[in-house]
N, C-alpha and C positions, 0 to 999 in steps of 0.2 A: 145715431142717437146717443145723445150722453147719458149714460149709469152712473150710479151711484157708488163710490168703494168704499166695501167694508174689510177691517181685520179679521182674518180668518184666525181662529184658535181652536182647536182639538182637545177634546175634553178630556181625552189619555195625557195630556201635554201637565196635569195637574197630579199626577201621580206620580211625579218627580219625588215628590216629597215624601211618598214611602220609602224611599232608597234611606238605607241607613249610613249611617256618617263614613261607615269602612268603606260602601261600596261605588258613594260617591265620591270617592277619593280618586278612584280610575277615571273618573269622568270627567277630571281636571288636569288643566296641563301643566308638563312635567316640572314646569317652572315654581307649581303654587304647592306640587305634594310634597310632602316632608319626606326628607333623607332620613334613611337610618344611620346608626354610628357604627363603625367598624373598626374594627382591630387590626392593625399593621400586616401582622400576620396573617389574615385571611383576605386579604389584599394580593398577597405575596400569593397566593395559593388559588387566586380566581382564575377568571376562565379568558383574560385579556393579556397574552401573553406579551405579544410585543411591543403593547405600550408600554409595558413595566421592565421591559429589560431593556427600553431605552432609559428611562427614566434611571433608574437602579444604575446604570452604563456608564451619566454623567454624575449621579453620585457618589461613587468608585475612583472615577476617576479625577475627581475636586478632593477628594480625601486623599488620592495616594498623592497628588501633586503639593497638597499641605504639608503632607506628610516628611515627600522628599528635602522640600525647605525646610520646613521647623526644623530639620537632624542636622545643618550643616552640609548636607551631602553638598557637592560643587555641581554647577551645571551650565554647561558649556553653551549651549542655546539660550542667551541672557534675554533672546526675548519675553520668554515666559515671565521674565522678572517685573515685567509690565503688569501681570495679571495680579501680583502680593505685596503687599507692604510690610517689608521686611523688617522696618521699624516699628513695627506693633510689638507690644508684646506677649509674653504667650497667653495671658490671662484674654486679650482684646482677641486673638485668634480663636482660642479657646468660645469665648461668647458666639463670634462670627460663625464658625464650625457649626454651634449648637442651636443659632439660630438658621443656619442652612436646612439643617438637619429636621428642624421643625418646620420648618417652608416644604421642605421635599416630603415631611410624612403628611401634611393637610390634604397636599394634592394627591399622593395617594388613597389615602382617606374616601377623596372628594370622588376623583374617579371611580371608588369601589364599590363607594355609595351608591352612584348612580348606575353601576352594573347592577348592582345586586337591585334595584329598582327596576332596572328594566329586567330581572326574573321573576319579581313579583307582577310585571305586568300584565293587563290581558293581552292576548294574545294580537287582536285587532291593531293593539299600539303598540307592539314590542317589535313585530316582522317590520323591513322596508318597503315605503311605498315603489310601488307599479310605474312606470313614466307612458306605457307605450298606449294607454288608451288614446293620449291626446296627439299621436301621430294624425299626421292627415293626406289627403286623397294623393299627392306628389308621391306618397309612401305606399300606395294600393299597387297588392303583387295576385297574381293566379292563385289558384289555391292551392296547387300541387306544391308552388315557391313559399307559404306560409310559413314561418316559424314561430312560435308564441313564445313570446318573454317571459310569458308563466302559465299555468303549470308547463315543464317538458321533460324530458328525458338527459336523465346527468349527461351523457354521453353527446346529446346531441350537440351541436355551435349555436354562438348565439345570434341574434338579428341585428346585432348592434355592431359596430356604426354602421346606420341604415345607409342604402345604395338606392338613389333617389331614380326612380325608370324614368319621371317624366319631366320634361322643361314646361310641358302646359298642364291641362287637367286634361285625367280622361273623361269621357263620355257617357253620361248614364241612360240606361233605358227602363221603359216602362217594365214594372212588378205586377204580373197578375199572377194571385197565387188561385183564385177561381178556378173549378173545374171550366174545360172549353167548353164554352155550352153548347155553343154550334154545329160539334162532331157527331161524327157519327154513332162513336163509342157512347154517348151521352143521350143524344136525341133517341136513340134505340130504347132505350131502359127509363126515361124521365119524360116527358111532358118540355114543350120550348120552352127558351126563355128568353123573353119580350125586353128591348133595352129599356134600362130607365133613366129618366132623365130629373133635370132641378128645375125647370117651367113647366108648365100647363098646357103651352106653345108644343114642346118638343124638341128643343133649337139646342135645349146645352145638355149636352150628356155627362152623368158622372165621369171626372176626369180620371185616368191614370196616377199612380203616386210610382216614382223613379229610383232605380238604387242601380247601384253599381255594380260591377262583374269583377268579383274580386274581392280581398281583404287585406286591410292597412298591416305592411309587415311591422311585427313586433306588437301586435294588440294583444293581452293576453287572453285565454280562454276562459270558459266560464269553470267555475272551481265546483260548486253544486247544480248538478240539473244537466239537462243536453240536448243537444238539437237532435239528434240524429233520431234518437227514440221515436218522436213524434212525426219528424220529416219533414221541421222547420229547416229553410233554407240556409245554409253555416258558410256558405261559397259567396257571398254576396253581403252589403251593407250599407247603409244608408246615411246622407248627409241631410242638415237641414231643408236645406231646398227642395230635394227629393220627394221629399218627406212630407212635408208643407206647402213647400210651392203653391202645384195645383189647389191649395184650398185658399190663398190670400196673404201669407208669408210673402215677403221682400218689393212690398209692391202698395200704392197708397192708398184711404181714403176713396180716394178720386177716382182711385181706377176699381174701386169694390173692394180693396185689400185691405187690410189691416193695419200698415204704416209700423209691423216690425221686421225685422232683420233686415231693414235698409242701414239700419249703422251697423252692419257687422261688413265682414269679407264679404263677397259676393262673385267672384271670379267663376263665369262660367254659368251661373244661374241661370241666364235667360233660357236654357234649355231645357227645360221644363216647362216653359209656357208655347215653345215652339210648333204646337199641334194644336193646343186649343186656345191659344193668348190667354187673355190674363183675366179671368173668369170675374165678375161683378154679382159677390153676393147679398149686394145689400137688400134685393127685395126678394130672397129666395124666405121660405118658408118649409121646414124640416118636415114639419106636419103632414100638410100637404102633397112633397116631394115620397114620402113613406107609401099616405094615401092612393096617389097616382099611380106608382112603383108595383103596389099588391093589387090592385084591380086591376090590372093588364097580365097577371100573373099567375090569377088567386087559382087556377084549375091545376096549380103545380103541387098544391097545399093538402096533407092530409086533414082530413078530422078526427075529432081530440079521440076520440078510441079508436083509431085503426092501430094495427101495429107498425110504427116506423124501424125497418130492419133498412137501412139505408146503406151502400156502400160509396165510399170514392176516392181516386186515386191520389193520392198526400203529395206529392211532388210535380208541382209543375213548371217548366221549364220557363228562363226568363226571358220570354220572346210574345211580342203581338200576335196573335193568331189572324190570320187570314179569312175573314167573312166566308168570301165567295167559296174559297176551296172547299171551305168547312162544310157549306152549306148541301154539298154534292150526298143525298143520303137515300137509302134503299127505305122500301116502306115502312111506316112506323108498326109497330105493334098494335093493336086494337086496343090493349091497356096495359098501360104506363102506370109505373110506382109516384105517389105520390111522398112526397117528406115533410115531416115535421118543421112547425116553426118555431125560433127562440125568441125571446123579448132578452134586450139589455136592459134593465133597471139600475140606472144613475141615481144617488142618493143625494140631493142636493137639499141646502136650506133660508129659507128667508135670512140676509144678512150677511151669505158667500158672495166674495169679490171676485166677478166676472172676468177677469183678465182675459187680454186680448192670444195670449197664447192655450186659456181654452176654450177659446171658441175657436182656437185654429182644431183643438185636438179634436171636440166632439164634431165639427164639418168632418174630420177627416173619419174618424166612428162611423157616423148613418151614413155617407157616402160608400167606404168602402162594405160596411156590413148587411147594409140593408140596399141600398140603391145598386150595390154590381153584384149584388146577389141576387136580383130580381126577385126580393121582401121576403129571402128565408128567413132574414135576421128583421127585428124593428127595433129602434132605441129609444127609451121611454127616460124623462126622469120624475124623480116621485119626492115635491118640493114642500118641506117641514115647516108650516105655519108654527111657529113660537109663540104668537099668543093666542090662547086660547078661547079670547075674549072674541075673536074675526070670527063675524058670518060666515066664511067662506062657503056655505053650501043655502044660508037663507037668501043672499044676495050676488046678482052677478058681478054689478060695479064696484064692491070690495075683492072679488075673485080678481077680476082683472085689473085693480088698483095696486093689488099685490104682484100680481104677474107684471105689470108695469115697473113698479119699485126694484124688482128681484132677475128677472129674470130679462137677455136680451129677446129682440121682436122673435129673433129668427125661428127659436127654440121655443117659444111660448105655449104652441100646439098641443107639442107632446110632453107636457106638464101635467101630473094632478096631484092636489093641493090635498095637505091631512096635514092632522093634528095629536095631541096627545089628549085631547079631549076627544075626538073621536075617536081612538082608542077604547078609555075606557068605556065607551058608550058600545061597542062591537065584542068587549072583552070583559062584560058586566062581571060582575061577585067577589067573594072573597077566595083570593088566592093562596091564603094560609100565610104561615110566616117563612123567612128565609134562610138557612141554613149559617148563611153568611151573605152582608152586603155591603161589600170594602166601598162602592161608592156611595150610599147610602142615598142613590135615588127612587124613585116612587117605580114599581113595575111595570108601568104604562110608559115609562119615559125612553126617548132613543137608546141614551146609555147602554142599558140592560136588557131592552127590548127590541132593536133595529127590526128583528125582523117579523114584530108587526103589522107594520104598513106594507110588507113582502108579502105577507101571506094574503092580506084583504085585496092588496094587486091580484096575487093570481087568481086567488076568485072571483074575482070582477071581471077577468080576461082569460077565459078560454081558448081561447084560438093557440095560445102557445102551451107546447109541449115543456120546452125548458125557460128557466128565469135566469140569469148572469145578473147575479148581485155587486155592485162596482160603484168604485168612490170615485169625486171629483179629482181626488190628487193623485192619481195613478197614469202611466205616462205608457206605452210602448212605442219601442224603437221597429219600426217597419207595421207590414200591412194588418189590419184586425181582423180583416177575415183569416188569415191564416193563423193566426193566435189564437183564436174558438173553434174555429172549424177541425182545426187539427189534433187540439185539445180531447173535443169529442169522439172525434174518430178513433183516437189510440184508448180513453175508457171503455169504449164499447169492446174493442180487442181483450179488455183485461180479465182474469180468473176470477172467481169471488173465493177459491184456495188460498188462503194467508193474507189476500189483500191487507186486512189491517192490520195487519205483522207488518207489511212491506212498505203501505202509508204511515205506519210512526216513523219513518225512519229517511233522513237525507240520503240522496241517492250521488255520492261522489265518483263519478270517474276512474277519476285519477288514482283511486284508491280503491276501488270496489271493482273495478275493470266493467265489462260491458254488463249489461243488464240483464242477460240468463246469468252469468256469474252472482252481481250483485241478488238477483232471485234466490237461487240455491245457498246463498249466506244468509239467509235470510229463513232460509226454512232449516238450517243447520242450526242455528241460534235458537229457532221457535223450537226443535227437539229438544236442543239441552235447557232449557227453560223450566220444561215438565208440565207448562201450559198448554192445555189446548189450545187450537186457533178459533179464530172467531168463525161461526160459520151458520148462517141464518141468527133468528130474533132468540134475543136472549131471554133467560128466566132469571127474576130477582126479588126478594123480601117485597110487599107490596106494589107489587106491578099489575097495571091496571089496564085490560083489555081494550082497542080503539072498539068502534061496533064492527068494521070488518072482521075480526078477530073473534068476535063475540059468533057470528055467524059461521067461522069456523073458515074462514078466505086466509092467507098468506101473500108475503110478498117478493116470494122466493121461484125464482123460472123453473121451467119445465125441464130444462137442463141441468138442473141442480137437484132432481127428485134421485128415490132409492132405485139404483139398476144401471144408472147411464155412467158415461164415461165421467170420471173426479175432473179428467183435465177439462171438460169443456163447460166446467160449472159455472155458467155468468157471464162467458165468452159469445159476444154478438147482443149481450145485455148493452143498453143506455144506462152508463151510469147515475145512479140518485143524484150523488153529491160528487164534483168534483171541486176539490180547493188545490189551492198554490202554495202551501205551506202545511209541512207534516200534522196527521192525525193521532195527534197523544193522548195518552191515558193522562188524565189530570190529579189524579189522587197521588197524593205525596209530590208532585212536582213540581212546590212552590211556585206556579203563578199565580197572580196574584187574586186574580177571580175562580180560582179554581171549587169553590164552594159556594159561591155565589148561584144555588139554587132553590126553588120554592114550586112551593104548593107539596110536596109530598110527602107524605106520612112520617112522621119525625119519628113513631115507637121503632119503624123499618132503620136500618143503615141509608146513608146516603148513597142512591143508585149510581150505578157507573155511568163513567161520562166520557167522551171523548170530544176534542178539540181542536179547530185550526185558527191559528194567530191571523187576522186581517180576512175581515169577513167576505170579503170577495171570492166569490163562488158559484160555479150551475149550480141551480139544483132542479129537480125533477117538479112535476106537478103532482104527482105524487106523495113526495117528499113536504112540500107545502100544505096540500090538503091534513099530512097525518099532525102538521105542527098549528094547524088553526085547529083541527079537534082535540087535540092533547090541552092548545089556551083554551079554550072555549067551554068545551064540556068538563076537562077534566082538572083545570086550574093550573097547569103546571107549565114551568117556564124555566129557563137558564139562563146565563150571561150570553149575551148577543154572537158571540163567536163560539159559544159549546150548545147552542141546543139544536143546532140544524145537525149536527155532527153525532151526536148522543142521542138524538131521534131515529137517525138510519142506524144506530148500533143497536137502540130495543129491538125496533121491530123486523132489523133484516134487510135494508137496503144495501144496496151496491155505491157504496162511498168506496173513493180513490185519489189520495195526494197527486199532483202529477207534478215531476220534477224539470219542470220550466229551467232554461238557465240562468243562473244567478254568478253573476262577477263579485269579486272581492277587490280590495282596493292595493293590499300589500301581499307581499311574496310569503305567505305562508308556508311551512312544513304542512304537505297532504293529511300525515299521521296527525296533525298538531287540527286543519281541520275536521276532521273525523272524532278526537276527542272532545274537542269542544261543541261541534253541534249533532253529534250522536252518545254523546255522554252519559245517559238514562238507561235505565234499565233495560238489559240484554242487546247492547250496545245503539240505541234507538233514541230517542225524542220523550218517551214517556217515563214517569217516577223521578224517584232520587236520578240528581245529576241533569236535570233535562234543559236544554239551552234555552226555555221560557222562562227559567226559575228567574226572579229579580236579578241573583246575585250573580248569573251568566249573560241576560240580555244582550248587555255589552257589546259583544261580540256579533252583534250581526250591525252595528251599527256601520261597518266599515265593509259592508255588504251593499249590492242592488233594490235590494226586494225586503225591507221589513217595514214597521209600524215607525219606528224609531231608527230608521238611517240616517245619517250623515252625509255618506257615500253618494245614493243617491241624486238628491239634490243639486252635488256640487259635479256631477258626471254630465247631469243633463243642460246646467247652466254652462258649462264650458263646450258638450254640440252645441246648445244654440247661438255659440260665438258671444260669450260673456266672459269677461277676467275674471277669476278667481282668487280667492285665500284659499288653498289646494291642501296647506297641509306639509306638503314636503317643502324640505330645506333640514339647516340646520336645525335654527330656533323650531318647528314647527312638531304636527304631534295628530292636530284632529282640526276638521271643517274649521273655517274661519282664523284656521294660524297659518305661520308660514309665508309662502313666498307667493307675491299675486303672480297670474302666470295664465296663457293664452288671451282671449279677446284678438280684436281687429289688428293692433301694431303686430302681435306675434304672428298671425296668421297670415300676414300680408308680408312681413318678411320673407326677402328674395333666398335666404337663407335655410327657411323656413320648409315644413311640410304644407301649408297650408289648414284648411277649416278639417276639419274634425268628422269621419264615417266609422259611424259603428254596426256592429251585427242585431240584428234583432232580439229585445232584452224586454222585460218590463221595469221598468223603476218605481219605487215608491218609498219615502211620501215626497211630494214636489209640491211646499207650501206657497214658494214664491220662482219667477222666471224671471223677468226681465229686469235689471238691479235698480229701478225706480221703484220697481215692488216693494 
């Protein structure tokens, strides 16, 4: 069926124009920012040694050779006499000499200039670019044989000139990060679980998604964040096909597929389709495929007030499990734990351009989250009527005239439609006035408010425990189940002792060493601060009681009461709030919404807030409920990314950053990342110095994972076997300069590594994929 395209535009994409003229100067490349002037002398005394003492070497030695002619001296080697015209005279030498002399000082000059530029630069543009992401699968070594090109050890060698193992591709196998369900160890403690499938029939079971055994030598590691913490898989990595395949990647129209990544390399693909052929989604229905999935299921499923105290094992081996053996089990238990369900909540809006690579992503979503989990997870999106003039709830044939316009068949289902007119009609009164309101829209409006339509979702829908708030243009590299499931698993392990000491703050490796280490720096820093740490619901100048609170209820565990052990305060807790980017204090930390609050008592200070950049996030139901009574009854609201955040900090929720891995584009100094995105006060993310401030941004742009990357975009369009403007070369600097570099000719080259496998990342934002976009 053919849609409609629209240009997608982000409404942050307009707040370019607060940068002030200094700091978009970095923003520009190096060709267009202005050189400073310099002084000969401070040339002479830069940090570029041996260009200058070539330079300097042949100017030395053009003087002493004038020198020796102008005097008479005799010189036996008449060749040289080729090099002077002896019949000048001294005046014409004289000129010549001094206009040498001015040709040799510009270029010194000029060089100096641009050194001393590249000290003023950020950080992001001054380091050298990376090469080894875009190795490919002819370059896939063991893990033990790994070496990263960056970050490593001085001492260690390096991977370079790579030693190519293979004359063909190797072979990838199916990825189930799934608990076994079939074990024994499972069935003992859980409730079965029933396969699901994408017919009504029964005939096509969710397929497998494929990755490799192994990691491309010379790929570098990720600079912020780690696998190991959570017990994402780091031994293993995935290629397009892998990846996609199974969902309609490299394969036509005609066959149910998509009709992309047939122009790209494809060497070795069909292995992927090898067990199930090449699945036909045209008349599948997500809806429906959910629907069938939880009614075969639903006896596995808590309800919404039991306690979900869930355990499971984070690391599974990458091998098919065997049915029949599995199935060999002693008697069940009379009663089986049941677990909580999550909803994904996609934010989508009338006038988003459907591309066909995400409708590869979200098949690839509800398949692996909801459908091989047998409906722990369900995937909902929650699609933003713009005008506010639509029926959309007096009438059905404008409901589904929209759903028709806006969204493809497949996904139609698990659609529901709002407005910013239903807003205010749910979020009645006056809100008071705003502290600050840098965008100046209305408080009903997405902007400022996203997560309204969040909150009247979870109250409409019960059945789920937790919400994953999550954008259209966010991408992960390998499976989703193990990306949430894993996520949660390792918050519920966390303290509620310092947590938000430890979520301001980037969690580097490479620099902070393992994670009890980075922990106890963390609590060394919070002593010498002279702050206490945060620890339950706070007291502040007019704070205003929810009615739990009025009744004299808390929201603080039983493990966390006066007498028990400190260490196990919050440990076996479901965390409220978990985000993917540090939880900062926003007062004084120049971002740029960081006062962008209302409704609250202006005679009072402006209450404390804290924040994570890029609103995607669990949060609790919980968590939800206290942010629809705080709008509702009590008028109060924040900028869409601090009030889910500054809600769990009043009242005492279990909020936790989790430090997902995040790649960088160039060879950074470790020290050089640590000051630049822990900068803020008591070496962290919040206050003066914080890597949100406008005037640091910058620097994540050349990052995996921000609002405003670069990086990003141009990572995931060269996996998906697209050429590039990369960046490096000489001329080159930032996205869209430089040298075009991978696609189909290089990846097919015999010379060559081949298509492109990376480790499991998340990217964002990925406005466009395929370069007809």
């Amino acid at each position: 069926m053919e849609r409609p395209s629209f240009l997608r535009r982000s409404k942050s994409d307009s707040f370019s124009s607060i940068l002030s003229s200094k700091d978009e100067k970095y923003l520009l490349p190096l060709s267009v920012q202005k050189q400073p002037k310099t002084r000969v002398v401070r040339a002479l005394l830069g940090h570029c040694l041996y260009r200058r003492v070539i330079l300097w070497t042949v100017a030395v030695l053009f003087l002493l050779c004038l020198t020796l002619f102008s005097s008479g001296v005799n010189v036996r080697h008449r060749r040289i006499l080729d090099l002077v015209d002896f019949r000048k005279s001294k005046q014409q030498e004289g000129v010549e000499a001094e206009q040498f002399l001015q040709l040799l000082n510009d270029a010194i000059e000029k060089q100096a200039g641009q050194e001393e530029e590249e000290l003023n630069l950020p950080s992001w543009l001054k380091f050298r670019h990376l090469d080894g992401y875009y190795n490919g699968l002819k370059a896939l070594v063991s893990f033990p044989e790994y070496i990263p090109e960056f970050p490593r050890a001085k001492d260690s060698k390096s991977p370079f000139p790579l030693t190519i193992a293979y004359t063909g591709l190797p072979t990838p196998t199916p990825y189930i990060p799934q608990p076994s369900y079939g074990s024994l160890e499972y069935t003992s403690k859980y409730h079965e679980v029933n396969t699901c499938y994408l017919d009504k029939e029964k005939t096509i079971p969710a397929p497998d998604l494929y990755a490799y055994n192994g990691v491309i030598q010379g790929q570098p590691e990720p600079v912020i964040g780690s696998y190991d913490i959570f017990g994402f898989r780091s031994d293993l990595c995935f290629d397009r096909f892998g990846r996609y395949g199974p969902y309609g990647l490299g394969y036509s129209f005609q066959e149910g597929g998509i009709e992309m990544g047939i122009d790209t390399e494809k060497e070795g693909s069909q292995e992927v389709w090898r067990k199930t052929g090449k699945i036909n989604y045209d008349r599948v229905d997500w809806g429906d495929a959910q629907d069938w999935c939880y009614e075969s299921n639903k006896k596995r499923f808590a309800d919404i007030d039991e306690d979900h105290s869930t355990t499971r094992t984070a690391h599974t081996p990458l091998v098919t499990p065997d049915p029949e053996k599995e199935r060999v089990r002693s008697s069940p238990p009379l009663k089986r734990e049941t677990i909580p369900r999550t909803a994904i909540v996609v934010r989508t809006y009338v006038g988003f351009q459907w591309t066909q690579h995400a409708i590869l992503n979200f098949r690839a979503m509800i398949s692996e989250l909801s459908l091989r989990s047998g409906g722990e997870y369900a995937v909902h999106f929650l699609l933003h009527v713009r005008d506010d003039d639509e029926p959309i709830w007096a009438d059905p044939e404008t409901t589904q005239r929209i759903l028709d316009e806006s969204v493809p068949f497949e996904f139609q289902s698990i659609c529901t439609l709002w407005s910013e007119a239903q807003m205010r009609l749910l979020y009645p009164g006056r809100f008071g006035s705003s502290v600050e309101n840098p965008s100046s829209d209305d408080i009903h409006g997405v902007y400022r408010s996203a997560h309204m339509p969040l909150q009247h979702f979870a109250m409409t829908h019960p059945q789920y425990a937790h919400f994953w708030n999550w954008e259209m243009d966010m991408r992960w590299v390998g499976n989703y189940y193990e990306l949430f499931d894993r996520l949660g698993i390792w918050a519920k392990k966390q303290s509620r002792v310092e947590i938000w000491e430890r979520s301001q703050k980037y969690y580097i490796p490479h620099y902070h060493g393992s994670w009890e280490n980075f922990t106890q720096q963390v609590h060394k820093e919070s002593e010498a601060s002279a702050r206490p740490a945060i620890l339950g619901p706070l007291n502040f100048p007019g704070r205003t009681l929810l009615r739990a609170e009025e009744r004299g209820e808390h929201f603080m565990p039983h493990s966390c009461t006066h007498g028990t052990d400190p260490a196990k305060c919050g440990v076996g807790e479901d965390a409220d709030l978990i985000t993917l980017n540090p939880l900062f204090d926003t007062e004084e930390s120049g971002w740029v919404f960081a006062q962008d609050v209302t409704g609250y008592n202006p005679a009072y200070p402006t209450p404390p807030r804290r924040c994570a950049i890029v609103t995607a996030s669990r949060l609790s139901r919980r968590l939800l409920q206290i942010m629809h009574e705080e709008t509702w009854r009590l008028h109060h609201s924040m900028f869409s990314e601090m009030f889910p955040a500054s809600m769990a900090l009043h009242h005492g929720l279990k909020a936790v950053y989790a430090p997902h891995p995040v790649y960088l584009d160039r060879k950074w100094d470790v020290d050089a990342v640590d000051k630049a995105f822990n900068g803020g006060r008591d070496h962290s993310t919040s206050s003066h110095g914080s890597p949100f401030d406008l005037q640091n941004e910058h620097n994540h742009k050349g990052s995996t994972w921000y609002y405003n990357s670069e990086f990003a975009g141009l990572l995931w369009r060269r996996w998906l076997g697209y050429a590039q403007m990369d960046g490096r070369g000489e001329n080159g600097g930032r996205s869209g300069q430089g040298t075009l570099r991978g696609g189909r000719a290089e990846e097919e080259d015999p010379a060559g590594t081949g298509r492109m496998c990376l480790r499991s990342m998340l990217v964002h934002p990925i406005k466009w994929e395929h370069p007809d976009e």
